[in-house]
C-alpha positions in Angstrom: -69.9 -6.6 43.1 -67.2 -8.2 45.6 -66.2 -7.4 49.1 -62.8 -6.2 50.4 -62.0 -7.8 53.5 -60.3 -4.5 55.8 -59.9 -4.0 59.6 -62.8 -2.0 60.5 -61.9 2.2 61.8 -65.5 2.4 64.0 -65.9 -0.9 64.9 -62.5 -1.9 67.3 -61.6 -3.3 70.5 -57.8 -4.1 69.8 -56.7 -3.7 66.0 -60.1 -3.7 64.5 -59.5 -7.2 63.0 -62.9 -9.0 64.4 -64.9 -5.7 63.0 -63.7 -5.8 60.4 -64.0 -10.0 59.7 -67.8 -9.3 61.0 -68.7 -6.8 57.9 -67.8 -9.0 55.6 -69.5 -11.6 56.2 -72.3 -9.5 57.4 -72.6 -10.8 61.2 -72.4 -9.2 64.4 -69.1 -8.5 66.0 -69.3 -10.5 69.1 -69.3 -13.5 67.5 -66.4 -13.5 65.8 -64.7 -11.9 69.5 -66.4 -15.0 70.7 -64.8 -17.5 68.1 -61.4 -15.8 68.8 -61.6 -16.2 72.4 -61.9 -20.2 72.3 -59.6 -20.2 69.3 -57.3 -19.1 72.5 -58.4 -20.8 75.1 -58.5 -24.2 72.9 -55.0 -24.0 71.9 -53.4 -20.4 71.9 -53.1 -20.2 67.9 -55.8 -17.6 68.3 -53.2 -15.3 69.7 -50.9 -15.9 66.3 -53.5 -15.8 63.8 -55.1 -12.3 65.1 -51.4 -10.9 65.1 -51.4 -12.1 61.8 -54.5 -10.8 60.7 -54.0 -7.6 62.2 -50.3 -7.3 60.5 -52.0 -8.8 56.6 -55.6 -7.2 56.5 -55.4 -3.7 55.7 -56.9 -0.9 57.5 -60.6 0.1 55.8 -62.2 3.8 55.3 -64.7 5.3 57.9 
């Protein structure tokens, strides 16, 4: 059995991109936030790539 990767419905702050990264690879939430937040500070292509992500990754079931 695979995994479909989907913006999570329960588990969002903005767009539900970071939930929804964090169920599929089974982890918790804040530290994907986390990874996302230096991806921005470190160089700003965070900002891009969750636009991007949010835009691409479809939205999952409740």
């Amino acid at each position: 059995m695979y995994k479909k990767l989907y913006r999570s419905r329960k588990d969002r702050m903005i767009a539900g991109v970071c939930g929804g990264i964090a169920e599929y690879f089974d982890i918790d939430p804040t530290l994907v936030r986390l990874f996302w937040v230096f991806a921005v500070l470190l160089g700003g292509s965070g900002i891009l790539a969750y636009i991007i992500c949010a835009i691409v990754i479809p939205n999952g079931d409740v």
